[in-house]
N, CA, C and O atoms as a printed pandas DataFrame, in Angstrom:
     atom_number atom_name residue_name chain_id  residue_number  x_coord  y_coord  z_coord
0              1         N          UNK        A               1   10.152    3.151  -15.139
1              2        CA          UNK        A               1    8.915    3.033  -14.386
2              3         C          UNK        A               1    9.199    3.004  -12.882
3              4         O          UNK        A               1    8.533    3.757  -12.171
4              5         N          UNK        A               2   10.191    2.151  -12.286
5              6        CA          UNK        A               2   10.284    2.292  -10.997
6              7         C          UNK        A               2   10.672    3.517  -10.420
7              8         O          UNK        A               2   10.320    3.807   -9.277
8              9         N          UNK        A               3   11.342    4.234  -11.088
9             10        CA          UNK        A               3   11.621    5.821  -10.433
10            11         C          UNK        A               3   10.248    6.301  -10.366
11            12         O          UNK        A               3    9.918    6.203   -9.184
12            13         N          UNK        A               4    9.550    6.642  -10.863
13            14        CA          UNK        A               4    8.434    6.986  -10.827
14            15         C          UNK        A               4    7.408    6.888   -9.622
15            16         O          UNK        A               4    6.760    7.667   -8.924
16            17         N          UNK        A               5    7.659    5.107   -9.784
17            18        CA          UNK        A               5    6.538    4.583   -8.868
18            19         C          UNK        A               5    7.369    5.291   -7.302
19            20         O          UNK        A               5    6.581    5.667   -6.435
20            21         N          UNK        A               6    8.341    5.388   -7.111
21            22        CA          UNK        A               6    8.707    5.863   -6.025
22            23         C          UNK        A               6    8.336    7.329   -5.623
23            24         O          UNK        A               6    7.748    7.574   -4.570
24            25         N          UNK        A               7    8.661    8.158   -6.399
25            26        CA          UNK        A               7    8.265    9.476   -6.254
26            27         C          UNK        A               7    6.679    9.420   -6.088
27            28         O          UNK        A               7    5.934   10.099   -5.382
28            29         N          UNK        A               8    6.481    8.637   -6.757
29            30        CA          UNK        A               8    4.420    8.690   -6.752
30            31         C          UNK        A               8    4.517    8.209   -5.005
31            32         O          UNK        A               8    4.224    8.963   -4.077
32            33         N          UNK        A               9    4.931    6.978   -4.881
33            34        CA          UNK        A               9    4.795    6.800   -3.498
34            35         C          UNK        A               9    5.165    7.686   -2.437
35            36         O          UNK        A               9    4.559    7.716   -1.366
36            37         N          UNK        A              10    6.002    8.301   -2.672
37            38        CA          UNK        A              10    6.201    9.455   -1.725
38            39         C          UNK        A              10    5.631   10.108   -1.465
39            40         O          UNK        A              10    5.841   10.694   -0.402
40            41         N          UNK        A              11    4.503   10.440   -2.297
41            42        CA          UNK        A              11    3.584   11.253   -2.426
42            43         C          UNK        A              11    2.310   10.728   -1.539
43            44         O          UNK        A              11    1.727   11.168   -0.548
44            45         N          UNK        A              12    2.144    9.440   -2.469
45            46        CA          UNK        A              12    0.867    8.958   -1.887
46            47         C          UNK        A              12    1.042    7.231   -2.051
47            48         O          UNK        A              12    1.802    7.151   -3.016
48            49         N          UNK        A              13    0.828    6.261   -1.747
49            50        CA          UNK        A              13    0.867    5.359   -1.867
50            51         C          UNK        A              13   -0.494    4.517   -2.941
51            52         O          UNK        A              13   -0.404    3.640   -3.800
52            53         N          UNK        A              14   -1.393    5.092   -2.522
53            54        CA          UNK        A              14   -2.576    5.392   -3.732
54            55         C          UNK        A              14   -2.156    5.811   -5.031
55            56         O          UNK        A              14   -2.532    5.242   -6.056
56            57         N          UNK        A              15   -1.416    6.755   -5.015
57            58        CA          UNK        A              15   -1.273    7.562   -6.325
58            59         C          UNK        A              15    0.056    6.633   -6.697
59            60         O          UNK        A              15   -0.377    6.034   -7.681
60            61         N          UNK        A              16    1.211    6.226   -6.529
61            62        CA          UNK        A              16    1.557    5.213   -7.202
62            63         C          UNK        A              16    0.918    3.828   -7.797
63            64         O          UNK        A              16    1.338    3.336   -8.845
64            65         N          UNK        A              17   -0.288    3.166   -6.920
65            66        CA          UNK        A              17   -1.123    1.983   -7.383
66            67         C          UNK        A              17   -1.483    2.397   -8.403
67            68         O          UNK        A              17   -1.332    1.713   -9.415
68            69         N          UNK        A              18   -2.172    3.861   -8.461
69            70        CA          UNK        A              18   -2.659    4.190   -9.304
70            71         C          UNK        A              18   -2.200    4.078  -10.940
71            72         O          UNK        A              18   -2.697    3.487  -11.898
72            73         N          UNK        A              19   -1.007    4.940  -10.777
73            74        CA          UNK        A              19    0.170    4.801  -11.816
74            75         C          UNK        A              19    0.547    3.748  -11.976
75            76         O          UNK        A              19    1.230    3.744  -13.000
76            77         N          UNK        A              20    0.485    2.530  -11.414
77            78        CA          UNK        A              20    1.184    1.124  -11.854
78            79         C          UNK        A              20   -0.050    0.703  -12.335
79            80         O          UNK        A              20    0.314    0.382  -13.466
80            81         N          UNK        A              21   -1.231    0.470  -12.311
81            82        CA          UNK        A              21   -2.302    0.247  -12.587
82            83         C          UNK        A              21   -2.591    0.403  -14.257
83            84         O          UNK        A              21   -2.926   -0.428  -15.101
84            85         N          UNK        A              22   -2.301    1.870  -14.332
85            86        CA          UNK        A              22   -2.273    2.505  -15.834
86            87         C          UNK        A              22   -1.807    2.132  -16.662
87            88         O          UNK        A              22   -2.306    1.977  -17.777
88            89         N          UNK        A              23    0.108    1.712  -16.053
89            90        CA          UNK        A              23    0.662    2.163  -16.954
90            91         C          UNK        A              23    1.495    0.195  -17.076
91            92         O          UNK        A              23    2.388   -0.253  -17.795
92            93         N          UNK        A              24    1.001   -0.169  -16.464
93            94        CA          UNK        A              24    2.282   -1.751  -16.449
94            95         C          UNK        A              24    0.577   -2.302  -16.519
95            96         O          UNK        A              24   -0.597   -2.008  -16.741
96            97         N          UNK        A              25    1.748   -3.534  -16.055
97            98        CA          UNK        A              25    0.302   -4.302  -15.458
98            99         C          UNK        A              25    0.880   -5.447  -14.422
99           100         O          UNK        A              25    0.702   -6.596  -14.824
100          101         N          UNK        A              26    1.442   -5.334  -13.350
101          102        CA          UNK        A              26    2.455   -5.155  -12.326
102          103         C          UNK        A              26    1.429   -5.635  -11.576
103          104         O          UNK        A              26    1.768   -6.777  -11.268
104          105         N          UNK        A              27    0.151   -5.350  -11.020
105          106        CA          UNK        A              27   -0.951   -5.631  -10.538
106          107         C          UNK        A              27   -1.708   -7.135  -10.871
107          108         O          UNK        A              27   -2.009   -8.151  -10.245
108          109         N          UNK        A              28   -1.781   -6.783  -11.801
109          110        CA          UNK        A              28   -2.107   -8.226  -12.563
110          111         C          UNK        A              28   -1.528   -9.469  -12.217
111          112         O          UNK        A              28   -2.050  -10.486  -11.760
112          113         N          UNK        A              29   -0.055   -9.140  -12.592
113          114        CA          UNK        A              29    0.624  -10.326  -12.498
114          115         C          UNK        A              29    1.129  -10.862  -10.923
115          116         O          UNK        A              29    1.649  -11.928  -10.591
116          117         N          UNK        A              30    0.819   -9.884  -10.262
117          118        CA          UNK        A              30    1.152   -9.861   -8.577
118          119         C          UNK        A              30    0.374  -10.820   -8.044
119          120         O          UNK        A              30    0.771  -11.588   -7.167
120          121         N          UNK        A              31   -1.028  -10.835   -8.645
121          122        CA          UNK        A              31   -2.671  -11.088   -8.037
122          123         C          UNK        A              31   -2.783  -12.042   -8.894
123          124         O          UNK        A              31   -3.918  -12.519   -8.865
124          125         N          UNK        A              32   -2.171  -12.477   -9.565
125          126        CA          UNK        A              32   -2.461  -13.452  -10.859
126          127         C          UNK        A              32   -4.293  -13.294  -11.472
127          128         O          UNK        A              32   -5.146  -14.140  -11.744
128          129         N          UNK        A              33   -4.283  -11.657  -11.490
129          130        CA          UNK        A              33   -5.551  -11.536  -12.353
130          131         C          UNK        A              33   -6.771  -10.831  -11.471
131          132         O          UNK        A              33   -7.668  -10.040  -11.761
132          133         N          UNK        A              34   -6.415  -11.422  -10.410
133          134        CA          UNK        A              34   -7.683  -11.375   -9.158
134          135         C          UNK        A              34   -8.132   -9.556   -9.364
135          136         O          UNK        A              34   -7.270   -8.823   -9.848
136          137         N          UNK        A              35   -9.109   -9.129   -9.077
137          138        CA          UNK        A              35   -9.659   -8.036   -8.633
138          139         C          UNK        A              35   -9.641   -7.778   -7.277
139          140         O          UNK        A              35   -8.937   -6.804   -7.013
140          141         N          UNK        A              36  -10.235   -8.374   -6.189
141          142        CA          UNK        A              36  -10.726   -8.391   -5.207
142          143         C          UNK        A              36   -9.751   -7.949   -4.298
143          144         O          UNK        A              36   -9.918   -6.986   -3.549
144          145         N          UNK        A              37   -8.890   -8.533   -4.342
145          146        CA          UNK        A              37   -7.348   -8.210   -3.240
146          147         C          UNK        A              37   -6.619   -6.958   -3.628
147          148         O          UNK        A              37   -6.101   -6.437   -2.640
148          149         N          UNK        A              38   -6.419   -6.334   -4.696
149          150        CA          UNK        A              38   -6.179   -5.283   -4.940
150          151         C          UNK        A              38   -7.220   -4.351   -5.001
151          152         O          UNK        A              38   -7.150   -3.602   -5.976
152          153         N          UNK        A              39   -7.831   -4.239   -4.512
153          154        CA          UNK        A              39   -9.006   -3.040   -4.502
154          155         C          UNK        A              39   -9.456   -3.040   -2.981
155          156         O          UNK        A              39   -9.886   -1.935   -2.650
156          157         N          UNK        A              40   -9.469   -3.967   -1.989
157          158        CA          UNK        A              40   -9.382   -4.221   -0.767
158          159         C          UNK        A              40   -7.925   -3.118   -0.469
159          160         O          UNK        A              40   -7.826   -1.994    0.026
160          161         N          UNK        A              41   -7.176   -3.853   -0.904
161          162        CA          UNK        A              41   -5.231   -3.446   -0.643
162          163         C          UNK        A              41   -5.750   -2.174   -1.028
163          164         O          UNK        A              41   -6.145   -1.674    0.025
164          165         N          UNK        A              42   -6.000   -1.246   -2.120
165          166        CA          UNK        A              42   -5.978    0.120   -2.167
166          167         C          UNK        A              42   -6.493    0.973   -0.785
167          168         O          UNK        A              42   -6.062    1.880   -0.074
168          169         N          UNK        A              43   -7.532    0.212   -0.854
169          170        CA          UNK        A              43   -8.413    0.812    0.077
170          171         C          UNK        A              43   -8.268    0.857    1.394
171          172         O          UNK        A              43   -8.479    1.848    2.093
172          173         N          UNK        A              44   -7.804   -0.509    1.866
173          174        CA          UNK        A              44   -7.668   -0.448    3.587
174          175         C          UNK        A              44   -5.904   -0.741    4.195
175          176         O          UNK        A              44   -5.389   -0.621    5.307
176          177         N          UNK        A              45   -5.180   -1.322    2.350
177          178        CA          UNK        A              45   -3.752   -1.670    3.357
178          179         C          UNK        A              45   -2.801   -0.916    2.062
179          180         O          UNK        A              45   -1.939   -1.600    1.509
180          181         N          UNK        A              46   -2.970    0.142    1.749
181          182        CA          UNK        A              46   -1.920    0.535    0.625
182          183         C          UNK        A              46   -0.574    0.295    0.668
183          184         O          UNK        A              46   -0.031   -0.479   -0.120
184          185         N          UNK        A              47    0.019    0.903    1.538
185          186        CA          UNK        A              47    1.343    0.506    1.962
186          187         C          UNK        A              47    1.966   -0.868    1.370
187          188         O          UNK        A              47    2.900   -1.096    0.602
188          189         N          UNK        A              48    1.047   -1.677    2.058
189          190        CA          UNK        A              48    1.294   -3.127    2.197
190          191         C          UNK        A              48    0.803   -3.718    0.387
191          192         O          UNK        A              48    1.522   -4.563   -0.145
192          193         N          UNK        A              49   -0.361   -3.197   -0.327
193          194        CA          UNK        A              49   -0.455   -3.607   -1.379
194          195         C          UNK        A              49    0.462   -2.937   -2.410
195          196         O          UNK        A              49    0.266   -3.013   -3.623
196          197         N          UNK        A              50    1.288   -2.398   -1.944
197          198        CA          UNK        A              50    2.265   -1.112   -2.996
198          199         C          UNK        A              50    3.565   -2.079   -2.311
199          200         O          UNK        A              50    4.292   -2.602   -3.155
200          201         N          UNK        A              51    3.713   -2.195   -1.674
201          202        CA          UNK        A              51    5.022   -3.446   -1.411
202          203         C          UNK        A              51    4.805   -4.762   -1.818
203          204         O          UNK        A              51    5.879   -5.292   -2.106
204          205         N          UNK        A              52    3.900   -5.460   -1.949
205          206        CA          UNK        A              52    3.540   -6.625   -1.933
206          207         C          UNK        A              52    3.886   -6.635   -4.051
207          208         O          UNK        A              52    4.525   -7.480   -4.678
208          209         N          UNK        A              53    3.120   -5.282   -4.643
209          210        CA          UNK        A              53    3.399   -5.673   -6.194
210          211         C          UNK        A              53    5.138   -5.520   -6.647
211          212         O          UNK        A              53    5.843   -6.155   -7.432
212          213         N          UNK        A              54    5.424   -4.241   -5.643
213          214        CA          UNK        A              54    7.145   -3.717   -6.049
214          215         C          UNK        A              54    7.798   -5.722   -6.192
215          216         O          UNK        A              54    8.351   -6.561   -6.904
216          217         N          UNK        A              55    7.147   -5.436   -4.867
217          218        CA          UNK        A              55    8.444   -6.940   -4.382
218          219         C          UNK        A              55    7.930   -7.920   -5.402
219          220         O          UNK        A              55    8.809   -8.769   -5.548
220          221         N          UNK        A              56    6.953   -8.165   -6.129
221          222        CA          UNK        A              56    6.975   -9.275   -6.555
222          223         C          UNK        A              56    7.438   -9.297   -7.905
223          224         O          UNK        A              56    7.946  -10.241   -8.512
224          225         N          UNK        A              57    7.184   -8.068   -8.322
225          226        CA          UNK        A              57    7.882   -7.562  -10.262
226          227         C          UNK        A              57    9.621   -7.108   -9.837
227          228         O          UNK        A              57   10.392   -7.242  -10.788
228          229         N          UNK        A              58   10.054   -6.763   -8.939
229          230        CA          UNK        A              58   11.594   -7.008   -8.498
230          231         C          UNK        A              58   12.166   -8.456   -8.908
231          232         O          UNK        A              58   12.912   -8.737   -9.846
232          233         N          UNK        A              59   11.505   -9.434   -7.766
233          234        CA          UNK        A              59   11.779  -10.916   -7.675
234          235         C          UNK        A              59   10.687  -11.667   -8.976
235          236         O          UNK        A              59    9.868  -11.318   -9.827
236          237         N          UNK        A              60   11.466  -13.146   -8.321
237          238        CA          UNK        A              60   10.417  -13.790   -9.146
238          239         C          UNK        A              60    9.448  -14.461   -7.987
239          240         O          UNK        A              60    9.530  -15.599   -7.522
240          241         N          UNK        A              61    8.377  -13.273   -7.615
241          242        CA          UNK        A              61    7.695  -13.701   -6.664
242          243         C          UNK        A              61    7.745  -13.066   -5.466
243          244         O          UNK        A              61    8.618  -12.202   -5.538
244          245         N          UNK        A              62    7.019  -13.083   -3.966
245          246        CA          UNK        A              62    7.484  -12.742   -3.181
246          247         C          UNK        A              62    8.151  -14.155   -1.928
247          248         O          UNK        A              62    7.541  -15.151   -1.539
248          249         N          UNK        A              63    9.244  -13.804   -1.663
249          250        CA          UNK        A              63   10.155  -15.046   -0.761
250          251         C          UNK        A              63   11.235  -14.437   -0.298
251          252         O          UNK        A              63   11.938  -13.688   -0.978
252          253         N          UNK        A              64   11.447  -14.755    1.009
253          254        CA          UNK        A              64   12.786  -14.332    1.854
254          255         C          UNK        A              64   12.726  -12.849    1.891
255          256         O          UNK        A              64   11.631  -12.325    2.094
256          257         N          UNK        A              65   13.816  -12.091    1.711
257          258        CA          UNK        A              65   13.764  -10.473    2.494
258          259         C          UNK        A              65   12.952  -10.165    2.136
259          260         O          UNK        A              65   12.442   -9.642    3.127
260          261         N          UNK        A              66   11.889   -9.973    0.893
261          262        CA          UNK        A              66   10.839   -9.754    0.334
262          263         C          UNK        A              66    9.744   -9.424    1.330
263          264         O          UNK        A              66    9.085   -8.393    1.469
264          265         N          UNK        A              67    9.723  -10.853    2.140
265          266        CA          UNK        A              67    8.730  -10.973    3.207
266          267         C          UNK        A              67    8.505   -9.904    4.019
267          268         O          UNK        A              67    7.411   -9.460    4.370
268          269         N          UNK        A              68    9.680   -9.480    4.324
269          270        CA          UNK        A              68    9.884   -8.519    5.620
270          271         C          UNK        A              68    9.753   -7.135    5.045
271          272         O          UNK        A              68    9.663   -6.191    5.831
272          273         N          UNK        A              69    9.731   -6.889    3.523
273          274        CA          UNK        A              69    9.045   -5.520    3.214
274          275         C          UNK        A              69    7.890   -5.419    3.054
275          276         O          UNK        A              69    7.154   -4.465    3.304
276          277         N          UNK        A              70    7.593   -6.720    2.490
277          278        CA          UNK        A              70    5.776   -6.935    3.156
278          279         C          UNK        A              70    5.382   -6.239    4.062
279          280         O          UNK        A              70    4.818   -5.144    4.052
280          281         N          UNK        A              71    5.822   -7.179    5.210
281          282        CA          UNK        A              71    5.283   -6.979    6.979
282          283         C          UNK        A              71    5.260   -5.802    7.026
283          284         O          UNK        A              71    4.231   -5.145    7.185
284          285         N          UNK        A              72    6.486   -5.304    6.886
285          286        CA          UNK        A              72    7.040   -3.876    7.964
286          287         C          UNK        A              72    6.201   -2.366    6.996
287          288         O          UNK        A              72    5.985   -1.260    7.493
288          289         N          UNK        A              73    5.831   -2.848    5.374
289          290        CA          UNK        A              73    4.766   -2.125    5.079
290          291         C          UNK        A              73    3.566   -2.432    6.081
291          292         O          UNK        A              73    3.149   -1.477    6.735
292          293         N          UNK        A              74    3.062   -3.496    6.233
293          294        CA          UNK        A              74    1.379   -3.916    6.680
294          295         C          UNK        A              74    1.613   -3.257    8.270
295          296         O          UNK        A              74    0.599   -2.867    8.848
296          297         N          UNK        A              75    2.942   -3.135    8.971
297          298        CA          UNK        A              75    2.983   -2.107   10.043
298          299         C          UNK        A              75    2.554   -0.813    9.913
299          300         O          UNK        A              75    1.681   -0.245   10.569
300          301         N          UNK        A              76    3.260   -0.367    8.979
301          302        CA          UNK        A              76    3.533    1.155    8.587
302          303         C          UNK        A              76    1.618    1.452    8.875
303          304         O          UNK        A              76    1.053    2.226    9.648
304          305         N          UNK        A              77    0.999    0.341    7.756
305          306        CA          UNK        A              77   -0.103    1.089    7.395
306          307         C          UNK        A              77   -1.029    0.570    9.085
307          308         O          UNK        A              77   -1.936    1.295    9.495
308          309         N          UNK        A              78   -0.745   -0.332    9.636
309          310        CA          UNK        A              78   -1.640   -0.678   11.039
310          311         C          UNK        A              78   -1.261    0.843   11.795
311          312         O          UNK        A              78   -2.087    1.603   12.300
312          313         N          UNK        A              79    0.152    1.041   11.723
313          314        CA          UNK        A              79    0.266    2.175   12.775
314          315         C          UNK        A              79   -0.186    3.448   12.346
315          316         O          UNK        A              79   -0.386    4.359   13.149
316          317         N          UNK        A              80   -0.399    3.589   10.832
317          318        CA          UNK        A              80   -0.729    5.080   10.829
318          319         C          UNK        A              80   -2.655    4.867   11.303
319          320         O          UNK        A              80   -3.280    5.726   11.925
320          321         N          UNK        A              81   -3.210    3.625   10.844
321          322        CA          UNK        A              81   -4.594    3.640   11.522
322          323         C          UNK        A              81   -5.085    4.175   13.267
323          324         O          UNK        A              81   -5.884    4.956   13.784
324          325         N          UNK        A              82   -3.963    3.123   13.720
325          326        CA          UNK        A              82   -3.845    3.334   14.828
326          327         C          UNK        A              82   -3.738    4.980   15.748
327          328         O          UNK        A              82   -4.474    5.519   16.574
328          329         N          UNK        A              83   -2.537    5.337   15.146
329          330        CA          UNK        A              83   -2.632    7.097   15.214
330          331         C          UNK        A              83   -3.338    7.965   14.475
331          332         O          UNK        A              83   -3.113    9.172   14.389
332          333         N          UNK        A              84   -4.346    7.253   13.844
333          334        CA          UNK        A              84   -5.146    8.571   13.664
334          335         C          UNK        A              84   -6.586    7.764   14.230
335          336         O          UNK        A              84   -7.637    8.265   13.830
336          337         N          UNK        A              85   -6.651    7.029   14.778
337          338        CA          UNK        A              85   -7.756    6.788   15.861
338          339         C          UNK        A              85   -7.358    7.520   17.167
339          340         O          UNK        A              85   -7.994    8.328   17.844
340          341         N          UNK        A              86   -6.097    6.991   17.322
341          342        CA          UNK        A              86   -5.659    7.860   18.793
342          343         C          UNK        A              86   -5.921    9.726   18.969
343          344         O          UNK        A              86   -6.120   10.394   19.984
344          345         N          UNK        A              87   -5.815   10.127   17.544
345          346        CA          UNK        A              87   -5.885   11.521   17.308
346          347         C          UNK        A              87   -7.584   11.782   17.300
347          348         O          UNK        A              87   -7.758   12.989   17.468
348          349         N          UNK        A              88   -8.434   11.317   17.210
349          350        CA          UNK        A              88   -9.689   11.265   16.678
350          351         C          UNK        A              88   -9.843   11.332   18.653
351          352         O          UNK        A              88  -10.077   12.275   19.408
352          353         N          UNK        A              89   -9.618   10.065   18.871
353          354        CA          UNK        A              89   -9.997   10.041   20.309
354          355         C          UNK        A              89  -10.562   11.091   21.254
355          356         O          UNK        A              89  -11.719   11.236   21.647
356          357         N          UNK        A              90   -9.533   11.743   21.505
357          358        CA          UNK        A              90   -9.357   13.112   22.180
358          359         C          UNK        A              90  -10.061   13.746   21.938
359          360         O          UNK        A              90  -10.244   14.571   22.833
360          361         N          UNK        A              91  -11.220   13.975   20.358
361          362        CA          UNK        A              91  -11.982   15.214   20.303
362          363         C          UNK        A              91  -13.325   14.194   20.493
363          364         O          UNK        A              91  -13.145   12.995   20.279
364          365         N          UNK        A              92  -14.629   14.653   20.882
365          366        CA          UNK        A              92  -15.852   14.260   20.843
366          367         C          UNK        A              92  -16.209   14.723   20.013
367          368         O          UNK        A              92  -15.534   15.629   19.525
368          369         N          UNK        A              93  -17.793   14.244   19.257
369          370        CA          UNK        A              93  -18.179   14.586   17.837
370          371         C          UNK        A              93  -18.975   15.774   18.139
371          372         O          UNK        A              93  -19.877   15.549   18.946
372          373         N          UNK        A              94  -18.897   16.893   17.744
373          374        CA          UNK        A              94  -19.495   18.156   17.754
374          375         C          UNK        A              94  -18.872   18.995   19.351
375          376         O          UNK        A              94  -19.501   19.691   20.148
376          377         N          UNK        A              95  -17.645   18.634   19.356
377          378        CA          UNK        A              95  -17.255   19.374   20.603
378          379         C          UNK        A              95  -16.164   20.607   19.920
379          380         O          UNK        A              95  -15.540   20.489   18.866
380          381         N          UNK        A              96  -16.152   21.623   20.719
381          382        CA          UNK        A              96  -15.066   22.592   20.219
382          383         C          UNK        A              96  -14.400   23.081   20.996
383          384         O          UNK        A              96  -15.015   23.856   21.728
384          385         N          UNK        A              97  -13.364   22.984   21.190
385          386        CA          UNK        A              97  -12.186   23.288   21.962
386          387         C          UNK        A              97  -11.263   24.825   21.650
387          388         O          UNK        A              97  -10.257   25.085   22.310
């Protein structure tokens, strides 16, 4: 399963949740059940909710270096927001260049 989930992530970070979703239940036990935080996480912090389940079905839990694949996912996904606001910027809505 983890080969998988990697190649899926490579792809898309969605499309691995997706696949762990299906096929484990990796999600579940991450969230201890919850809905709400994983469907938020798909939606606005994938990165960070696709690290947050790896790391915790790796360990028992998430603690110590763990942490820091957390974070440096919840970067990944702030900065790609960030650059594609910055990219958006530059054009006005109905302008053509």
């Amino acid at each position: 399963m983890g080969c998988f989930v990697v190649l899926f992530a490579l792809i898309s970070p969605r499309l691995a949740l997706f696949f762990i979703l299906l096929f484990s239940d990796w999600i579940a036990q991450a969230f201890d059940g919850g809905w709400i935080l994983p469907v938020l996480g798909f939606f606005l912090l994938p990165w960070t909710t696709l690290a947050y389940v790896v790391m915790w079905e790796i360990g028992d839990g998430v603690e110590g270096f763990a942490w820091f694949i957390v974070i440096f996912a919840f970067v990944v996904d702030v900065l790609s927001y960030s650059r594609t606001s910055r990219a958006d910027s530059g054009r006005g809505y109905g302008s053509y260049r």
